[in-house]
C-alpha positions, 0 to 999 in steps of 0.5 A: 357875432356876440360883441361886448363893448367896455366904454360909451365914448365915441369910438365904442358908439360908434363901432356898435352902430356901424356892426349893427348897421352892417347885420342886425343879428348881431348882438352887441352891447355898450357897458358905459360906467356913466350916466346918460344925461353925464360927461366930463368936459364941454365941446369937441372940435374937428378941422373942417378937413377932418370931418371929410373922413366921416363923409366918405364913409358914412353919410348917414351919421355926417348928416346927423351930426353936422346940423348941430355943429358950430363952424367957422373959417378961421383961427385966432392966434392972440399974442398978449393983446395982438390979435392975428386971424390965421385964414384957411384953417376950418373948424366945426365943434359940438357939445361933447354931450350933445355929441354922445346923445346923438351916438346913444340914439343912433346905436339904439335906434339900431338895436344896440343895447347900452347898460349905463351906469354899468361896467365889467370890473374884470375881463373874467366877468363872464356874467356881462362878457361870457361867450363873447366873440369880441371884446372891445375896451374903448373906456378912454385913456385910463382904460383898465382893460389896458392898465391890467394887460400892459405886458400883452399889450406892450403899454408905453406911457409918457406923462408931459411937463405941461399942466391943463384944466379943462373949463367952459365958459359963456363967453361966445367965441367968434373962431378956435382961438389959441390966447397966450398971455405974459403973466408974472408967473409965466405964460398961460395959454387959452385953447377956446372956442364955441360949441353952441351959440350960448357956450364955449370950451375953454381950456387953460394949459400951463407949463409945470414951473409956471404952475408951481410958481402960481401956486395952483396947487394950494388953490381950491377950486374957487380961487383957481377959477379966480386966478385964470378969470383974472389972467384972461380978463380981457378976453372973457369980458366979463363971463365967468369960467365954469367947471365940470369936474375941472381939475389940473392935470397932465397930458398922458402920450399913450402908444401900445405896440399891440392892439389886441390879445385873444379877443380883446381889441383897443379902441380911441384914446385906450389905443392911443391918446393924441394931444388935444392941440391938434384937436384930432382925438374924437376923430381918432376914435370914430376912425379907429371905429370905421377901421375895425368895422371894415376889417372885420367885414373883410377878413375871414376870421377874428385873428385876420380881422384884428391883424388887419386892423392894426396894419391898415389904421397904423400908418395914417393914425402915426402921422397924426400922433407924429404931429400930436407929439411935436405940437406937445413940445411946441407948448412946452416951450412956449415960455420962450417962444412969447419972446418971438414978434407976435407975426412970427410966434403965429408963424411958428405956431403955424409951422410947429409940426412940420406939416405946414410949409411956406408954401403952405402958409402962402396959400392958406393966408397969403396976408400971415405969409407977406407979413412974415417975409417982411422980416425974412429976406431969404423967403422974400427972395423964394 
């Protein structure tokens, strides 16, 4: 097959690796827009469950990645200045950079052919696309190839209240840690953790009043780092907050009710976008990767492959898009949830998606769950 991959994220990496392992014959190629040595953002993080899906799958690449992880068996949730170790929830996280270095040398070691700072401006692009047997777009959630072909693909588009900016900072964190702060303002809430021994992600989500009435949209650049320095002092302890093309935004849930037309396909966050509180998106997209590879592998014809694609990857993918839209809901309420005791705004947190039961809690921290209870006689009573 002569493959034509628009976007060197992730899931457009890991597809061609994945083709070109299965037949070295075919031709594929990734066009990604940046450069080699560039990426917006700082660490990615999977729960220790999650990576359980690359294993089964492919051992090779789990064996390559894994090595590099920072990892750690629990989250933090911080209530102000209550501290509240949740046991059971497992993470690992890599530098995003890091990450597409490894996938670089890994589909190039296999033969795929990646032309950075390069990329089709039009699927009519038959100088880079021309006799293409399969096009797929994984260039991310502002993907052209889905905005200019939203009637075929039946885009729907729901852009959230809330506002984030993703930082970094040099403050080592000892787990994933979820810091909500009462600020004059409003709460500010701190996604954090580390991702290399000397690094951690650090991203600071707002809801959009408390963002109106801290003034951001005055701030340069400088004085917004100051002010959220300033917020999570206490928890910086002294390291700074750092950029890398940080600026506000808000969270766009994407969904398509097509994921191809002729022979253009979607990929990761261009297919669909996942909230970053359940920290899910770059193992979306490597699984969308693993399930297009294997449904053109089994399929006799591109048509039966992509209709195959669709059907075998929506149903397990919607029920973590389900759990991804419930927890954006929880973080726009999170003004009001604060006024919760800060065992049971960890509980709530816990619980926000409808996956986890009591039960659940029990087991995975039996401590979280007998400090719930002394508050709750009906469960006390279970």
């Amino acid at each position: 097959m002569k493959i034509r991959i628009i976007g060197g994220g992730p899931a457009g990496l890991y597809f061609a690796s994945l083709m070109k392992r299965e037949d070295p014959a075919h031709d594929v190629v990734v066009f990604e827009r940046g450069s080699r040595d560039a990426t917006w953002g700082f660490g990615v993080v999977f729960s220790d469950r999650a990576l359980e899906f690359l294993r089964a799958d492919d051992e090779a690449t789990y064996q390559l990645l894994t090595p590099l992880m920072e990892t750690w068996p629990n989250l933090t949730i911080v209530h102000n200045d209550t501290r509240i170790p949740i046991a059971g929830n497992g993470f690992a996280a890599i530098g995003r950079l890091e990450l597409l270095s490894r996938l670089y040398a890994q589909a190039e070691s296999l033969g795929v052919r990646i032309e950075f700072d390069s990329e089709p401006s039009s699927l009519d692009d038959a100088a880079r696309l021309g006799g293409a047997d399969l096009v797929v777009a994984a260039n991310g959630a502002f993907s052209w190839v889905r905005n200019e072909n939203e009637d075929k693909f039946g885009t729907e588009t729901d852009l959230r209240s809330n506002r984030f900016i993703w930082y970094g900072t040099s403050k080592v964190f000892d787990s994933l840690s979820l810091t909500f702060r009462n600020t004059e303002h409003g709460v500010f809430c701190a996604h954090h953790y580390r991702y290399s021994p000397r690094m951690s992600t650090f991203l600071v989500e707002v809801t959009d009043a408390t963002w109106r009435r801290a003034g951001f949209a005055d701030m340069s650049e400088e004085e917004t780092i100051r002010h959220c320095e300033q917020v999570f002092a206490k928890d910086l302890d002294g390291q700074p907050i750092l950029s890398n093309k940080s600026f506000w935004r808000q969270f766009p849930a994407i969904s398509n009710r097509q994921w191809s037309f002729g022979n253009v396909v979607l990929m990761g966050d261009a297919l669909r976008t996942a909230h970053f509180s359940i920290g899910s998106g770059t193992r979306l997209a490597m699984e969308d990767a693993i399930a297009l590879w294997k449904a053109l592998r089994d399929a006799g014809s591109l048509a039966k492959a992509l209709a195959l694609y669709r059907e075998r990857r929506l149903p397990p993918m919607q029920k973590i898009l389900d759990a991804a839209n419930v927890s954006i809901r929880w973080y726009e309420e999170m003004d009001e949830l604060m006024a919760l005791p800060a065992v049971d705004f960890a509980y709530s947190y816990m619980t926000r998606t409808g996956r986890v039961s009591h039960a659940e809690v029990r087991r995975r921290d039996p401590a979280l769950a007998a400090a719930y209870e002394k508050n709750h006689a009906d469960l006390r009573a279970d």
